[in-house]
C-alpha positions as a LaTeX table, in Angstrom:
\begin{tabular}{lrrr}
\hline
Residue & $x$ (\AA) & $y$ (\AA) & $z$ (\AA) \\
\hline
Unk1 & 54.45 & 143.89 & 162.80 \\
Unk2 & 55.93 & 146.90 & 164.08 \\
Unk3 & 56.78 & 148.52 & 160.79 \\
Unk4 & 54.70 & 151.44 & 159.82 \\
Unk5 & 56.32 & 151.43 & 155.77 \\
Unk6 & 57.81 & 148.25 & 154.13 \\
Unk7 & 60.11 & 149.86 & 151.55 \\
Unk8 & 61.76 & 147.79 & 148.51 \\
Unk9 & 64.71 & 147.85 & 145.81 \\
Unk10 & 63.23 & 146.36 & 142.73 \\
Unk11 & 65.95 & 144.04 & 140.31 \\
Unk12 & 66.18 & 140.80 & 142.62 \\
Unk13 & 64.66 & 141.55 & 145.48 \\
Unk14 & 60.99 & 141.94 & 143.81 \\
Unk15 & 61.40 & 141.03 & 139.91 \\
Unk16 & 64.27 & 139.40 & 137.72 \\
Unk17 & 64.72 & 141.25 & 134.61 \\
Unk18 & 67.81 & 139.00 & 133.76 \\
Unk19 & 66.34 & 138.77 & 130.03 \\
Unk20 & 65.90 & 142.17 & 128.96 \\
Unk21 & 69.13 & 143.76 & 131.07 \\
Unk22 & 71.11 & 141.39 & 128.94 \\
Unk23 & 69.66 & 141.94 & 125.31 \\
Unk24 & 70.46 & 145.45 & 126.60 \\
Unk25 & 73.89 & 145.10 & 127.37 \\
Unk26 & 74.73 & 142.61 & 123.92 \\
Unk27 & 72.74 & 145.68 & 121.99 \\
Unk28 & 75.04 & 148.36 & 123.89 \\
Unk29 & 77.79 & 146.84 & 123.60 \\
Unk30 & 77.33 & 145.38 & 120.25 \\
Unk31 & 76.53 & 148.98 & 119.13 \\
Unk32 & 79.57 & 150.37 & 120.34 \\
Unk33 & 81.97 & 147.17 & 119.02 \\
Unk34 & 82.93 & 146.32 & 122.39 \\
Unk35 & 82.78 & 142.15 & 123.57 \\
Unk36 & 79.50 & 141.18 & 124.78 \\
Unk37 & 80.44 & 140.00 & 128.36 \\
Unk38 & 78.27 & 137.15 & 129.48 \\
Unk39 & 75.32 & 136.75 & 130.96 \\
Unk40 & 76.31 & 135.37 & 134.71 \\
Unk41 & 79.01 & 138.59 & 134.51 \\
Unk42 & 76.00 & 141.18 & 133.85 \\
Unk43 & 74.04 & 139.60 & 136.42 \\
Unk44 & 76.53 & 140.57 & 139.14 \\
Unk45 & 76.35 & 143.89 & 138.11 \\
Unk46 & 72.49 & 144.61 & 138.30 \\
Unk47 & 71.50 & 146.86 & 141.27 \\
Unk48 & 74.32 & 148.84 & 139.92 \\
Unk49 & 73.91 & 152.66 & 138.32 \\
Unk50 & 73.67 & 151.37 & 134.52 \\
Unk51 & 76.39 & 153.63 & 133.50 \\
Unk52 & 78.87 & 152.34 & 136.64 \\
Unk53 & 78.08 & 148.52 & 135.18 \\
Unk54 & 79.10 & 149.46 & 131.91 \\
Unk55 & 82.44 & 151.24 & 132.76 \\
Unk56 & 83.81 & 148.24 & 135.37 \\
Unk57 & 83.10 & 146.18 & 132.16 \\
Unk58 & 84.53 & 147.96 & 130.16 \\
Unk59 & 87.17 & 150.45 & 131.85 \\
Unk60 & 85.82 & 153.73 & 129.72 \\
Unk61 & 84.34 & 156.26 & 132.26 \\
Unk62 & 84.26 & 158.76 & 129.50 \\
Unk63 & 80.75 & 160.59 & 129.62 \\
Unk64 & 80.43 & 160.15 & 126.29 \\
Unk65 & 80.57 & 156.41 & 126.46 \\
Unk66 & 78.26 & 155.85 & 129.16 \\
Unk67 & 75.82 & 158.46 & 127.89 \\
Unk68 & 75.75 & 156.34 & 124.35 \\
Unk69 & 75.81 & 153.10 & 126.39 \\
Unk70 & 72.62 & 154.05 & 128.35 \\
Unk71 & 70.92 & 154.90 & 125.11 \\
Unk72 & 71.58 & 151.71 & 123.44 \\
Unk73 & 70.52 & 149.55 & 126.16 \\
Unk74 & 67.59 & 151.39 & 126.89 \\
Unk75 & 66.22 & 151.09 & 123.36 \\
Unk76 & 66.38 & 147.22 & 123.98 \\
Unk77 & 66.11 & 146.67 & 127.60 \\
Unk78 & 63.36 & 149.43 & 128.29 \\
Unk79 & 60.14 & 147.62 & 126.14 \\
Unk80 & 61.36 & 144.25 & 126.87 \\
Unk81 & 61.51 & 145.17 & 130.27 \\
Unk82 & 57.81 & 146.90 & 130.59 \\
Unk83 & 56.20 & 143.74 & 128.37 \\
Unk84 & 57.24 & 141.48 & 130.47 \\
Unk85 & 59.73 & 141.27 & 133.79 \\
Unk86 & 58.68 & 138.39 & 136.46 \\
Unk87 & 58.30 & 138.85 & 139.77 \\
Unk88 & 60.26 & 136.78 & 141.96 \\
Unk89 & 57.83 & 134.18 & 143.47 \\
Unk90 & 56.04 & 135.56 & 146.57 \\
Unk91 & 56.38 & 138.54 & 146.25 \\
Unk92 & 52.50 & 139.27 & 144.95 \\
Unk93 & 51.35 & 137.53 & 147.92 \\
Unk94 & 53.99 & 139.89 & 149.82 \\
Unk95 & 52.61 & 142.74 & 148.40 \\
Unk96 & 49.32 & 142.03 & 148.90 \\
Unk97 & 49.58 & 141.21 & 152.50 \\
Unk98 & 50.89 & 144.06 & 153.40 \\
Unk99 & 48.53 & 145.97 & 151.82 \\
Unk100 & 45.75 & 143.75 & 153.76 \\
Unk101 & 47.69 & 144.79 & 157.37 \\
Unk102 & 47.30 & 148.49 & 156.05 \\
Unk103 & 51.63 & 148.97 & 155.77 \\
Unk104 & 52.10 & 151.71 & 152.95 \\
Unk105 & 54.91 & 150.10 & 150.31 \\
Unk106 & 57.32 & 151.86 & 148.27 \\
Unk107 & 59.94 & 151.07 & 145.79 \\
Unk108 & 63.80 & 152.61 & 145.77 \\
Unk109 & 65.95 & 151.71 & 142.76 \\
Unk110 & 68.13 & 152.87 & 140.46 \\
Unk111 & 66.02 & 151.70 & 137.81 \\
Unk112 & 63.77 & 154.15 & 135.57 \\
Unk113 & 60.68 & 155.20 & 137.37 \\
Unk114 & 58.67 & 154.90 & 134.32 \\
Unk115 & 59.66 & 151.21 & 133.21 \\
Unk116 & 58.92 & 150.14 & 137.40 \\
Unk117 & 55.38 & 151.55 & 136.71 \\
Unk118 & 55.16 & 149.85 & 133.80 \\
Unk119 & 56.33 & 146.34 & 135.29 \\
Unk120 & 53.93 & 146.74 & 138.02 \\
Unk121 & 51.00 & 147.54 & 135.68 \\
Unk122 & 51.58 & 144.60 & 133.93 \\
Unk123 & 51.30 & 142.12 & 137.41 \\
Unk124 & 48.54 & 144.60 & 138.23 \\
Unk125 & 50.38 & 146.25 & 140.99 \\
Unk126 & 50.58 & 149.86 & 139.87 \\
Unk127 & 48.35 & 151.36 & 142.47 \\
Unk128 & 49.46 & 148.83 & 145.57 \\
Unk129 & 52.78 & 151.50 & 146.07 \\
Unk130 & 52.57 & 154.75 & 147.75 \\
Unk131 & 55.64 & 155.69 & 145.85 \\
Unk132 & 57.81 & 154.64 & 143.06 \\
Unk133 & 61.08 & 156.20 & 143.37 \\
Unk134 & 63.59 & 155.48 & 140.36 \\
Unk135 & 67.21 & 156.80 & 139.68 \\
Unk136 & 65.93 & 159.12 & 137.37 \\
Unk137 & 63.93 & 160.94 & 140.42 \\
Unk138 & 66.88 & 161.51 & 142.41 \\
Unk139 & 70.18 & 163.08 & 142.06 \\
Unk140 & 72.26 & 161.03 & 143.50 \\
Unk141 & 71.77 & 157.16 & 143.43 \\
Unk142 & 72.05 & 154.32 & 146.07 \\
Unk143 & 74.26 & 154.28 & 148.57 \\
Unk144 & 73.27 & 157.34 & 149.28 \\
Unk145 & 69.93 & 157.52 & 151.14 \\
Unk146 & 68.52 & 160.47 & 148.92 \\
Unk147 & 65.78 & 158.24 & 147.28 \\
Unk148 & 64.87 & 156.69 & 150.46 \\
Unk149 & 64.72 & 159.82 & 152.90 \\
Unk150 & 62.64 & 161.11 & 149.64 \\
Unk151 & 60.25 & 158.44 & 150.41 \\
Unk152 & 60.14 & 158.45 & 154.34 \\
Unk153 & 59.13 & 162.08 & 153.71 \\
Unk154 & 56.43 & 161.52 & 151.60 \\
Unk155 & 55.00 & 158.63 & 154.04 \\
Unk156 & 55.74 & 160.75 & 156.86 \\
Unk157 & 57.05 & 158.36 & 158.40 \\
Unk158 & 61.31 & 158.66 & 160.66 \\
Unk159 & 63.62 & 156.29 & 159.85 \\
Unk160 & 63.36 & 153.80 & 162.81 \\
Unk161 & 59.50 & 153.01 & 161.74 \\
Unk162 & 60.74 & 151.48 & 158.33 \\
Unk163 & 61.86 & 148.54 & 157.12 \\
Unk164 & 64.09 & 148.66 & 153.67 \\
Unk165 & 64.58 & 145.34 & 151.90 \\
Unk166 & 67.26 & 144.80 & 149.33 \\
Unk167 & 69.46 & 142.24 & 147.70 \\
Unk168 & 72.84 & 144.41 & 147.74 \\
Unk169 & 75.32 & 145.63 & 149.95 \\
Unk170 & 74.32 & 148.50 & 148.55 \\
Unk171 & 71.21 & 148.49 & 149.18 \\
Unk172 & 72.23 & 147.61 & 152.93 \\
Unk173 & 74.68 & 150.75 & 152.85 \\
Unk174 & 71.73 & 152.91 & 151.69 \\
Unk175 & 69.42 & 151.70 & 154.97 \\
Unk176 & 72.46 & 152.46 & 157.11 \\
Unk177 & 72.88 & 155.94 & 155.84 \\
Unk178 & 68.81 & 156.85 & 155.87 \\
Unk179 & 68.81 & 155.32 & 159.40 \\
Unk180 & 65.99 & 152.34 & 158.44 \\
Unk181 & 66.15 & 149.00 & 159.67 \\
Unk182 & 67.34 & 146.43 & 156.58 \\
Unk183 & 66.59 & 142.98 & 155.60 \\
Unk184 & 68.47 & 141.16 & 153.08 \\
Unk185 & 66.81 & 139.10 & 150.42 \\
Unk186 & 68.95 & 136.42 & 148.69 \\
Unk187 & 67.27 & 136.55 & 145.59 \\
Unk188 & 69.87 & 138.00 & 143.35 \\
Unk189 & 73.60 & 137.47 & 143.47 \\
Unk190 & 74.72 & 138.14 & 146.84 \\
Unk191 & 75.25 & 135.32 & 149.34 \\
Unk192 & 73.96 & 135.93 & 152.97 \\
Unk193 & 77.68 & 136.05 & 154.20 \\
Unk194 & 78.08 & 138.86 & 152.33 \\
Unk195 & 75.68 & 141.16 & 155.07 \\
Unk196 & 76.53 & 139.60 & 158.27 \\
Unk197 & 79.10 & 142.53 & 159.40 \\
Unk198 & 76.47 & 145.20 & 158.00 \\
Unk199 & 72.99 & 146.25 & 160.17 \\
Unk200 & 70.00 & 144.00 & 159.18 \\
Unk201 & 67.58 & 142.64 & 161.23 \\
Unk202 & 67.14 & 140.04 & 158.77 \\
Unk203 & 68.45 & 138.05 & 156.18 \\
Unk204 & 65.50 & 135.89 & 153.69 \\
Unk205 & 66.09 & 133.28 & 151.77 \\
Unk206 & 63.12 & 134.29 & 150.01 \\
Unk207 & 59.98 & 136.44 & 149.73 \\
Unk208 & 58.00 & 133.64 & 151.63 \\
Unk209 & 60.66 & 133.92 & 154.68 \\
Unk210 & 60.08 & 137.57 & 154.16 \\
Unk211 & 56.52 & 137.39 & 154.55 \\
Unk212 & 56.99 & 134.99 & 157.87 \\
Unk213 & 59.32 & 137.25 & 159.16 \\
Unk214 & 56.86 & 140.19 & 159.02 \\
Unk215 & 54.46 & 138.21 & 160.54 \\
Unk216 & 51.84 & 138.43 & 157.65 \\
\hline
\end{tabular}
């Protein structure tokens, strides 16, 4: 492998937190007596900013809405998230390999730094990343490459020498703009056909394909 950093999104590309993203958007919305939209609609939204989900749902993009939507579904989705989001299968071996080969990993996503760390913890991962980077870190979220040039700094490492992996077009817009190669990963909710006119050098069905595709 060729890479020198393997960097990853998080929501459907590593874990599915399908459970606790929707008992947090039934609490927010509940709390705010909107209709709780259901579950297969939320899904296409994750890998979104939280707040930008909530206003194409609901057509408010007052502040105050979106600030009092992110605080209701965080009081929900935030512990359910930390005791206990899967990993999608493979990706522990993923992780692990790489580690084994000596590639440095890191994680950009627009969720909270703190509930990745504690997601990882619980899988006993926390100490296999170089660097966590969630939306909270960064001023400006995915597509724009500020969390990921954030980490290629850190690793020290330019843009042609990493590989991003994500399960969005956005996260295949936010490897354009930083300049790093991009592999899809059809673990979410976007079919492959979806990146065929964007840059990747790969598109997985899986982590396993990943992993084969890496050469680990």
């Amino acid at each position: 492998m060729d890479y020198k950093a393997v960097i990853f999104d998080f929501d459907y590309t590593l874990g599915d937190a399908t459970d606790a993203i929707y008992a947090g958007f039934k609490a927010g919305m509940t709390a705010m007596g909107r209709p709780i939209p259901d579950r297969e609609t939320v899904r296409h939204t994750v890998g979104m900013v939280l707040e930008d989900a909530y206003t194409l749902l609901t057509g408010d993009d007052s502040q105050e809405g979106r600030n009092t939507f992110r605080a209701e579904f965080s009081k929900v989705a935030r512990p359910m998230q930390a005791a206990g989001t899967p990993l999608c299968p493979g990706a522990k071996e993923l992780l692990l390999a790489l580690e084994k080969a000596g590639v440095p990993t890191a994680v950009v996503s627009t969720k909270h730094t703190g509930t990745l760390r504690d997601i990882f913890a619980g899988h006993g991962l926390a100490e296999k990343f170089a660097y966590i980077v969630g939306g909270d870190l960064v001023s400006r979220n995915k597509p724009d490459p500020e969390g990921l040039n954030t980490v290629l700094g850190k690793l020290g490492v330019v843009p042609g020498e990493a590989l991003y992996c994500g399960d969005t077009v956005i996260d295949a817009q936010t490897a354009a703009a930083a300049g790093t190669d991009f592999c899809a990963v059809l673990n979410g909710t976007t079919p492959a056909e979806d990146f065929q006119d964007l840059p990747h050098v790969h598109i997985a069905p899986d982590l396993n394909d990943l992993r084969a595709f890496l050469g680990l």
